[in-house]
C-alpha positions in Angstrom: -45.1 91.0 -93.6 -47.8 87.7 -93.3 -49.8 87.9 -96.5 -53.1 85.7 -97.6 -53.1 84.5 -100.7 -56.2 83.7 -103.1 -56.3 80.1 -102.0 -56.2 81.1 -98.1 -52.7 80.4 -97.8 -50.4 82.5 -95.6 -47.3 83.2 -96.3 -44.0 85.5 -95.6 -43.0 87.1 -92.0 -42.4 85.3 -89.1 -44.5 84.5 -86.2 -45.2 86.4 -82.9 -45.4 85.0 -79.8 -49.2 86.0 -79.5 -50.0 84.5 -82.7 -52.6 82.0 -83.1 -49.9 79.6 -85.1 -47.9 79.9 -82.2 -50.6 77.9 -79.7 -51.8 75.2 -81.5 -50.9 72.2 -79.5 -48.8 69.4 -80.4 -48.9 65.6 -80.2 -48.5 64.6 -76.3 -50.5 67.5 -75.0 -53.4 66.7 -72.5 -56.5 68.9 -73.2 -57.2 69.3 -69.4 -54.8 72.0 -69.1 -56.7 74.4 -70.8 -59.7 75.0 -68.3 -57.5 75.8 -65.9 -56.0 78.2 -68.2 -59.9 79.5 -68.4 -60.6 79.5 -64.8 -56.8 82.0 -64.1 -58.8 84.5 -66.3 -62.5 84.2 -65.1 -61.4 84.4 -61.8 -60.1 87.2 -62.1 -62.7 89.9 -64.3 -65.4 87.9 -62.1 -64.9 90.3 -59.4 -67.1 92.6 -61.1 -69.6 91.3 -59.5 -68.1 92.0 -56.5 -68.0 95.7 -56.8 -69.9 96.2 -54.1 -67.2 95.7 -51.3 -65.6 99.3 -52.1 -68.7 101.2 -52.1 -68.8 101.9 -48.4 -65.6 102.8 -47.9 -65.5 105.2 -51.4 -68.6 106.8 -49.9 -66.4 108.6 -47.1 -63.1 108.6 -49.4 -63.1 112.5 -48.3 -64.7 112.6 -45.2 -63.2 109.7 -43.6 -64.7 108.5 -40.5 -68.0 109.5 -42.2 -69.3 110.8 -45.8 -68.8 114.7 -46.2 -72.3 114.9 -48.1 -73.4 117.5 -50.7 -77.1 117.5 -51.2 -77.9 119.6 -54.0 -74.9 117.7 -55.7 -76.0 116.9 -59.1 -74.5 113.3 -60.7 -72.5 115.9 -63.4 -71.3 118.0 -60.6 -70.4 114.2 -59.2 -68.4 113.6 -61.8 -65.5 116.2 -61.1 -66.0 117.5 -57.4 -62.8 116.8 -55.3 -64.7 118.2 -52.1 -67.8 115.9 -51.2 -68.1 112.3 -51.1 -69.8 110.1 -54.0 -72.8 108.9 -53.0 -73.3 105.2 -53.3 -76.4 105.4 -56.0 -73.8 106.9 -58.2 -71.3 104.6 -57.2 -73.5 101.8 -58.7 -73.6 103.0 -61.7 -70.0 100.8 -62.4 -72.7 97.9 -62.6 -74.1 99.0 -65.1 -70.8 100.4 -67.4 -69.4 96.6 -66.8 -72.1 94.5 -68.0 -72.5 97.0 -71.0 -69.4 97.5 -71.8 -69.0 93.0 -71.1 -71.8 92.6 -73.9 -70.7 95.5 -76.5 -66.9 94.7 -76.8 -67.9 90.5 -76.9 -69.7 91.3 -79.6 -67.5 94.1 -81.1 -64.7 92.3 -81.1 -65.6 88.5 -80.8 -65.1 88.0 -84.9 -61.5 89.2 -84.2 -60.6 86.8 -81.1 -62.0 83.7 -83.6 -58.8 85.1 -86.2 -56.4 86.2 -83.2 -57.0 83.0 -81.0 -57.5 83.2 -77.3 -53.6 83.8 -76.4 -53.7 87.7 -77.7 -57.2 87.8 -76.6 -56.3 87.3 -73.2 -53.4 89.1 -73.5 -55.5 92.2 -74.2 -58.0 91.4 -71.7 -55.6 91.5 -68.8 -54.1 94.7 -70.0 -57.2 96.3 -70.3 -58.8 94.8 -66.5 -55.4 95.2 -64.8 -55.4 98.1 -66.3 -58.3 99.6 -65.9 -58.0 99.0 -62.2 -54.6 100.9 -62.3 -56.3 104.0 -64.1 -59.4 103.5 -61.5 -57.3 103.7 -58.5 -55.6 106.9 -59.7 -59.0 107.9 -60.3 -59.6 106.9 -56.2 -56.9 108.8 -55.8 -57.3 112.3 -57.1 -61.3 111.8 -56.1 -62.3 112.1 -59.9 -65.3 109.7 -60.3 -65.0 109.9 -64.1 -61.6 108.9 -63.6 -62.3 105.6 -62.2 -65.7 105.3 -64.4 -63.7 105.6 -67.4 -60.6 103.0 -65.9 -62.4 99.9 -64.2 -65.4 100.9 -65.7 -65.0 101.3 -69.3 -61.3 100.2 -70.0 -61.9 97.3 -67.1 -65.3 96.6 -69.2 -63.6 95.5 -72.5 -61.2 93.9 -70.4 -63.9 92.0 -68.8 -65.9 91.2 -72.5 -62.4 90.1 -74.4 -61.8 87.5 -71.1 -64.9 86.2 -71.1 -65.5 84.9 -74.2 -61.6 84.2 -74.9 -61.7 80.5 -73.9 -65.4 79.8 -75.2 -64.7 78.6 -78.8 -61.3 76.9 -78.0 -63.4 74.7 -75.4 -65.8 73.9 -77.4 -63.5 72.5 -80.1 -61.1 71.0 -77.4 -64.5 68.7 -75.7 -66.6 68.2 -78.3 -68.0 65.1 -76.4 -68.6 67.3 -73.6 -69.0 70.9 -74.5 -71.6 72.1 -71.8 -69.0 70.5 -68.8 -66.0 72.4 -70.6 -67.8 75.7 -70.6 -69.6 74.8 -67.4 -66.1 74.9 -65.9 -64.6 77.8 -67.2 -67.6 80.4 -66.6 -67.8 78.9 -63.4 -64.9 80.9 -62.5 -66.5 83.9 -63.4 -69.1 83.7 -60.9 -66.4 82.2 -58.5 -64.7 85.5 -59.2 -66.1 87.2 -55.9 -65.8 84.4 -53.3 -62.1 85.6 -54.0 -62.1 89.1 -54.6 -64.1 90.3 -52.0 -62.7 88.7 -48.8 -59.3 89.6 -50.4 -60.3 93.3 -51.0 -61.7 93.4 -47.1 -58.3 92.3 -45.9 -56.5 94.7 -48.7 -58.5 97.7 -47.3 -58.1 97.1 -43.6 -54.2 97.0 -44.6 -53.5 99.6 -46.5 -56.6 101.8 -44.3 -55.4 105.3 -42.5 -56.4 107.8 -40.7 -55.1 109.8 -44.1 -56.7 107.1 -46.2 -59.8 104.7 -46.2 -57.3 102.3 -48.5 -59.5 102.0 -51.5 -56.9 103.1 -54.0 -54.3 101.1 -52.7 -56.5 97.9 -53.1 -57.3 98.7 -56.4 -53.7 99.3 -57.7 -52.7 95.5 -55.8 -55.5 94.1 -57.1 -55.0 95.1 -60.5 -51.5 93.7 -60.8 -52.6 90.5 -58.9 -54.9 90.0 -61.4 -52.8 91.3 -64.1 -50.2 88.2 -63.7 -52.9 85.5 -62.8 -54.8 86.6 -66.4 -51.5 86.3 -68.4 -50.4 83.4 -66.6 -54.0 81.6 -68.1 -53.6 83.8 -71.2 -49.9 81.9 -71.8 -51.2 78.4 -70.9 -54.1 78.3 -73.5 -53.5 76.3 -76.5 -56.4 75.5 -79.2 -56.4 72.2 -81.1 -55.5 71.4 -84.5 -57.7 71.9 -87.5 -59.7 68.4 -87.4 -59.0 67.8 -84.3 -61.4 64.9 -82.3 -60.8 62.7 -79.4 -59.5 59.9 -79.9 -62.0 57.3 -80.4 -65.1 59.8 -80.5 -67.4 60.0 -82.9 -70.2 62.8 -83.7 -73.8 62.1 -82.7 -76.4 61.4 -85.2 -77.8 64.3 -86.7 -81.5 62.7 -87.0 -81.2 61.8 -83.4 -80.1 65.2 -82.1 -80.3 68.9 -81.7 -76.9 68.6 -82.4 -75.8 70.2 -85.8 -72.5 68.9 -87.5 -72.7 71.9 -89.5 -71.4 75.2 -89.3 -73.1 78.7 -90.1 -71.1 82.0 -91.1 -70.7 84.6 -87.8 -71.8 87.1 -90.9 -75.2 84.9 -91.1 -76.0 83.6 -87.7 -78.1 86.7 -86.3 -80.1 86.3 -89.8 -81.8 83.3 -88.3 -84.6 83.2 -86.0 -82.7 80.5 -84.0 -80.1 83.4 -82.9 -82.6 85.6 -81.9 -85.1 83.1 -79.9 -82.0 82.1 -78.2 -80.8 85.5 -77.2 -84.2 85.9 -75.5 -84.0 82.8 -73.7 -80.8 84.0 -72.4 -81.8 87.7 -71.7 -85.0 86.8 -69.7 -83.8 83.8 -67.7 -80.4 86.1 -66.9 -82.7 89.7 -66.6 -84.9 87.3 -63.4 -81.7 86.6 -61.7 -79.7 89.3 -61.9 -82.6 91.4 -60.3 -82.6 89.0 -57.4 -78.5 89.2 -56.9 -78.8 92.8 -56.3 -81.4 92.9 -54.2 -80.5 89.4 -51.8 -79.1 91.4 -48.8 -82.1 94.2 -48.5 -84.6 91.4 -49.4 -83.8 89.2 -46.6 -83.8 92.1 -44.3 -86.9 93.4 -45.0 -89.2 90.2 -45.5 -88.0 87.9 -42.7 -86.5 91.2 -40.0 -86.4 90.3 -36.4 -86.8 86.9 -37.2 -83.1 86.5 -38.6 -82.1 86.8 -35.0 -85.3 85.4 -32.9 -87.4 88.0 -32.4 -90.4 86.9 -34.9 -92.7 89.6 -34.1 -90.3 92.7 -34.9 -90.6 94.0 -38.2 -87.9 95.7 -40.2 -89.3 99.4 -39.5 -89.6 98.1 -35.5 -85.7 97.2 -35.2 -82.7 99.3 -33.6 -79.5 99.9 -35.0 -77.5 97.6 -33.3 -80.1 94.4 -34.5 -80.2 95.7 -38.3 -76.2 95.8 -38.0 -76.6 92.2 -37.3 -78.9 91.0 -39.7 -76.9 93.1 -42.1 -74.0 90.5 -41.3 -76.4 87.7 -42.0 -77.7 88.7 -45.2 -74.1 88.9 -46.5 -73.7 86.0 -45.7 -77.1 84.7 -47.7 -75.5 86.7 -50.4 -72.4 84.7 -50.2 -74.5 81.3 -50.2 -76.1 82.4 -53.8 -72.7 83.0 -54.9 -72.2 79.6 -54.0 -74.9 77.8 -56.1 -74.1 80.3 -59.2 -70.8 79.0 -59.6 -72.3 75.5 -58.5 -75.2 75.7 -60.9 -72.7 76.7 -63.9 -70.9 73.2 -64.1 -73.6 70.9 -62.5 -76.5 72.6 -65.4 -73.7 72.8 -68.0 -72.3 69.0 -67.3 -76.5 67.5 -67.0 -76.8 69.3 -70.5 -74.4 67.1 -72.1 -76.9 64.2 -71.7 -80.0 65.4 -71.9 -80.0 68.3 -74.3 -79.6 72.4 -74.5 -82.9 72.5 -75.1 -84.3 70.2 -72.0 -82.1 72.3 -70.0 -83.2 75.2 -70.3 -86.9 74.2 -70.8 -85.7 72.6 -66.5 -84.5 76.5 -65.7 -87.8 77.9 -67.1 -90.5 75.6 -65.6 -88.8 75.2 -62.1 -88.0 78.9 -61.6 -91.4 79.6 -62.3 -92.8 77.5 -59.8 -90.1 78.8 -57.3 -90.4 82.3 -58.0 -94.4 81.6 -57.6 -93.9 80.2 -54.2 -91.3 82.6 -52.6 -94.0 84.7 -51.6 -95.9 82.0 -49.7 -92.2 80.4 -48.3 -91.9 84.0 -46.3 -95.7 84.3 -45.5 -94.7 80.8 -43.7 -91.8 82.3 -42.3 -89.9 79.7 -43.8 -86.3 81.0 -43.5 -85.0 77.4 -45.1 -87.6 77.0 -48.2 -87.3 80.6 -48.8 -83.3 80.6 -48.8 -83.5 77.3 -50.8 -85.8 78.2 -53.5 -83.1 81.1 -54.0 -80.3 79.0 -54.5 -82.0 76.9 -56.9 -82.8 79.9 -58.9 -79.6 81.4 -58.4 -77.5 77.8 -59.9 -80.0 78.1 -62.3 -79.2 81.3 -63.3 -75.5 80.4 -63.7 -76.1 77.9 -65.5 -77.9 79.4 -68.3 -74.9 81.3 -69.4 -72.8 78.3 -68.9 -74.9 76.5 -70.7 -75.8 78.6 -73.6 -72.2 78.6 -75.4 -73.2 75.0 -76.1 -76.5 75.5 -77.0 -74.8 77.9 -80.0 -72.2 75.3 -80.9 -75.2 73.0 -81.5 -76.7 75.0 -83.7 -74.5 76.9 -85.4 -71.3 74.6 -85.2 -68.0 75.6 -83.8 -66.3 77.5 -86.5 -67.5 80.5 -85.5 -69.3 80.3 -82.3 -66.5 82.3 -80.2 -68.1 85.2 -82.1 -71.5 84.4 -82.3 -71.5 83.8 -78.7 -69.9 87.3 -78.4 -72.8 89.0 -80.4 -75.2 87.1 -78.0 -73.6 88.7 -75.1 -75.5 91.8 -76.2 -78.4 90.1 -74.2 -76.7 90.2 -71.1 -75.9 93.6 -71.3 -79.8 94.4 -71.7 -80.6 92.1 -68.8 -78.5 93.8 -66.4 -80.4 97.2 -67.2 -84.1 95.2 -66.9 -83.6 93.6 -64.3 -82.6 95.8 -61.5 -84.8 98.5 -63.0 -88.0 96.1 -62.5 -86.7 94.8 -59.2 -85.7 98.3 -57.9 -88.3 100.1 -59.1 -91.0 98.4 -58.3 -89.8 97.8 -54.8 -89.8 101.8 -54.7 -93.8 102.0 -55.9 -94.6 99.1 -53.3 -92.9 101.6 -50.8 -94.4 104.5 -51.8 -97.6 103.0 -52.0 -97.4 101.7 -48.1 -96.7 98.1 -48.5 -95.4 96.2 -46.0 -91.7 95.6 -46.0 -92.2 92.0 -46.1 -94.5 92.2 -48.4 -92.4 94.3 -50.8 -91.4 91.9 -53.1 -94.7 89.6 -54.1 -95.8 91.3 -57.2 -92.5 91.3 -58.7 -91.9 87.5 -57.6 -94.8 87.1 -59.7 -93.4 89.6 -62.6 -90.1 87.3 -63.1 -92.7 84.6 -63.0 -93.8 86.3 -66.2 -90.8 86.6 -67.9 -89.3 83.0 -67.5 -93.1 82.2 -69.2 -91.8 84.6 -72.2 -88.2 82.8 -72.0 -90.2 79.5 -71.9 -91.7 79.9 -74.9 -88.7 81.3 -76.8 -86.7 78.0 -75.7 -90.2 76.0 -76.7 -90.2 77.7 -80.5 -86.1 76.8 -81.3 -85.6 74.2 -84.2 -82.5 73.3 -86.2 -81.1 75.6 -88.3 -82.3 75.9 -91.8 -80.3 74.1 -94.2 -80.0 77.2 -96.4 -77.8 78.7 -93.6 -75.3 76.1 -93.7 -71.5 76.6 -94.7 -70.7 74.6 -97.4 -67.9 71.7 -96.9 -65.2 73.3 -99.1 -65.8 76.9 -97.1 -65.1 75.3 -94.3 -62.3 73.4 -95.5 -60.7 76.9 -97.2 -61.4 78.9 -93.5 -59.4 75.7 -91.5 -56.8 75.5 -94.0 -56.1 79.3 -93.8 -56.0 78.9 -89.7 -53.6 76.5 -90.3 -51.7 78.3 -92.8 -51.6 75.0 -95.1 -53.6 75.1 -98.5 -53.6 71.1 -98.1 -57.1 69.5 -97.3 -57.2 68.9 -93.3 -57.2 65.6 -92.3 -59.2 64.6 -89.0 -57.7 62.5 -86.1 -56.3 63.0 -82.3 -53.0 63.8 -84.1 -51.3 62.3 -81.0 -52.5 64.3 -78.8 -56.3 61.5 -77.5 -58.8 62.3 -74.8 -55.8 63.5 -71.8 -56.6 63.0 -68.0 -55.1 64.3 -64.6 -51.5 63.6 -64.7 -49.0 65.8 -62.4 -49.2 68.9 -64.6 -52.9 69.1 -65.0 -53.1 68.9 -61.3 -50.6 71.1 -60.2 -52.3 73.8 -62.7 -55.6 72.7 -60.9 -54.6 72.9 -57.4 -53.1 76.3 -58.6 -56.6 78.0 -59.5 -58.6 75.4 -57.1 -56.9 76.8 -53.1 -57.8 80.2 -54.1 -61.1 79.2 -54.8 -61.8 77.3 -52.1 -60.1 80.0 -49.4 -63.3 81.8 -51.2 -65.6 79.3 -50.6 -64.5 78.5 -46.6 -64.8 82.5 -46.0 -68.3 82.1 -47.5 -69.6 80.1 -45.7 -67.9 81.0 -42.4 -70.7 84.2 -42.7 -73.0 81.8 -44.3 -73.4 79.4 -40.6 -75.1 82.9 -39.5 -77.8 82.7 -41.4 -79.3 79.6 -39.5 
């Protein structure tokens, strides 16, 4: 049995092949494999947000060619009926149990990954989102909605928190001369996640469709051990860097000349400070503006710009036939599949720019332009503007992924990187509101505008102008962030005590490259690369095959 002694030393037992001892890399090891190793998992549990591509087909699970509907069904009855279809408002509701879920077990659980290391981590994270799909396709199966609530849902939800933040803090402390393009990367994946997923679970479901089945449950079971190999495959390759660790030849930025803190603060005392809390703002309005937007692009495009989509400018939404909203259906999925695009583009181009001009500036960049375009979209469609109105929406959108690739830099800078892994775990809790805020003010105000008369393509003015208020809010949150207090900060012997007990030694670590210098894209790294990069872009060509339509 592995014991800790006074001094922090470990001692006794022997080492599992999940242990954190077990992946620290060695002299000769190029640091450019571990994003890769990132990208394997993201690209995976970033289907989530492409949940969407089952709902359809779920909604006529029983009836088949078309949903056997219960009206009076109540969302308990829902729950447990093996006799009536699930209706696709309930269906939803998997958003919402993901994003939670995402946010509650990252910060639940994020102390833990800092001790475990990112190998058991991931590990765990596959189990739980291959899992979870396994237990959500018996759940397809059997029709029991709580069934597949409670398997992709919850169990896929801790899967999906665990994998997120699994490769943060090893990234950090693997670039520290480029923290926002190392996290940029890897987070990328996650919003990459769908460009995959969702063509992939359109072929899966046109395969496995009969006229006994409409294939859902059978795409669900091979997606979940696809994923399943691909997430331990990236949970295997991840290694963190010795205690001390730097590039070789790089040296820390100035302190006076920075927002850039070369201290570290205790996970136990980082949501003390106001800087934890400002920032957890910052991220929850710019991501609670977006979000709203993502789940609404299809229906938006629809409604405001209607019979224009397909040259008929004078036809409104209402005025259209069946066979012309079918077809600007198709086009809006593909608009959808452009701000896909630019949300995975946004996360490394935002994330990389930060590295040179500053968390802060970044984000103060995501507030003061998506205000301005949020402002305009309004007059863009009163134009009729198809192109300004799609662009402003792409800008917003990379702007929205970059903000949370951004933001696990913005926490190393001001908390350091001991514990930031966790801290940015805890943060996640912001994400989790967002994705309850923002559809509820996008949705629901969409439904008063209805109610109330409005124009279709006037449906979505005020609350343009609404998420126009909230990036103000965000703006000054970002405006009102300083350095951390002083009083905060770990001393140098803590710190020295917690890295000596990661490295079981009770020695003093040393600081160095330790062999192991900057790296670069020899024949491994690229052969892991082009291993998570053709899948990707297969996504990306299927994108924008539907995304020509548009124009």
């Amino acid at each position: 049995m592995t014991t800790i002694s006074s001094t922090g030393t470990m001692s006794g037992g022997g080492m599992g092949i999940l242990d954190r001892e077990r992946t620290i890399a060695t002299a000769g090891f190029n640091r450019w494999l571990v994003p890769p190793a990132a990208l394997c998992i993201h690209l995976c549990i970033g289907m989530a947000y492409g949940f969407s591509v089952f709902w359809l087909p779920l909604s006529r699970a029983v009836g088949l060619t078309a949903p056997k509907a219960c009206p009076d069904l109540s969302l308990v009855q829902e729950l447990f009926t093996t006799t009536c279809d699930w209706k696709v408002a309930s269906l939803g509701w998997m958003f919402t149990l993901f994003f939670v879920l995402l946010g509650v077990s990252a910060a639940i659980w994020g102390g833990w990954l800092e001790r475990v290391g990112p190998r058991k981590a991931g590990v765990v994270a596959a189990l739980c989102w291959g899992g979870g799909l396994l237990v959500g396709a018996f759940g397809v199966y059997v029709h029991q909605l709580w069934i597949m609530w409670l398997g992709a849902g919850v169990i896929g939800g801790v899967g999906l928190g665990l994998g997120y933040i699994s490769p943060v803090s090893t990234l950090i402390k693997w670039f520290p001369d480029h923290r926002g393009m190392a996290t940029g990367f890897a987070i990328a994946g996650f919003g990459g996640g769908t460009l995959i997923g969702a063509p992939l679970a359109n072929i899966l479901i046109n395969y496995f469709k009969t006229p006994a089945s409409v294939g859902v449950w059978e795409t669900f079971a091979t997606m979940g051990v696809i994923y399943f190999v691909f997430m331990m495959i990236g949970a295997f390759a991840y290694r963190v860097s010795p205690a001390g660790w730097r590039p070789e030849g790089w040296t820390p930025p100035s302190e006076n000349k920075t927002m850039i803190s070369q201290h570290h603060v205790h996970l136990d005392n980082a949501h003390k400070t106001p800087q934890f809390w400002l920032i957890w703002w910052v991220l929850c309005l710019n991501v609670s503006a977006g979000i709203g937007v993502i789940g609404m692009a299809s229906p938006m495009l629809q409604e405001i710009f209607a019979g224009k989509l397909i040259g008929f400018p004078d036809l409104g939404f209402n005025a259209l036939n069946v066979e012309q909203k079918t077809i600007i259906a198709g086009i809006a999925a593909g608009f959808a599949g452009l701000l896909s695009l630019f949300n995975i583009g946004g996360r490394v181009f935002w994330a990389s720019l930060s590295d040179y001009i500053g968390r802060k500036n970044t984000y103060f960049c995501f507030f003061l332009i998506g205000i301005a375009l949020y402002a305009l979209a309004p007059t863009f469609a009163n134009m009729g503007s198809k192109a300004l109105f799609v662009a402003a929406f792409c800008i917003i959108l990379s702007m929205y992924g970059g903000g949370f690739a951004t933001v696990p830099a913005y926490l190393a800078d001001m908390f350091g990187t001991q514990f930031v892994g966790a801290i940015h775990g805890r943060l996640l809790t912001a994400w989790s509101t967002a994705g309850i805020i923002g559809p509820v003010v996008v949705n629901y105000i969409r439904e008063f505008q209805l109610a109330a008369g409005v124009p279709r393509d006037q449906l979505y003015n005020t609350t343009m102008y609404i998420l126009c208020a909230m990036l103000i809010g965000g703006l000054i949150c970002n405006y009102l962030i300083k350095p951390v207090d002083s009083k905060w900060h770990m001393s140098a012997d803590e710190v020295a005590r917690l890295q000596a007990a990661s490295a079981k030694s009770g020695s003093a670590v040393q600081t160095g490259s330790f062999g192991i210098g900057r790296g670069g894209l020899d024949v491994k790294a690229a052969l892991f690369w082009a291993f998570v990069g053709i899948p990707l872009a297969w996504g990306v060509y299927k994108t924008l095959e539907s995304v020509g339509k548009i124009f």
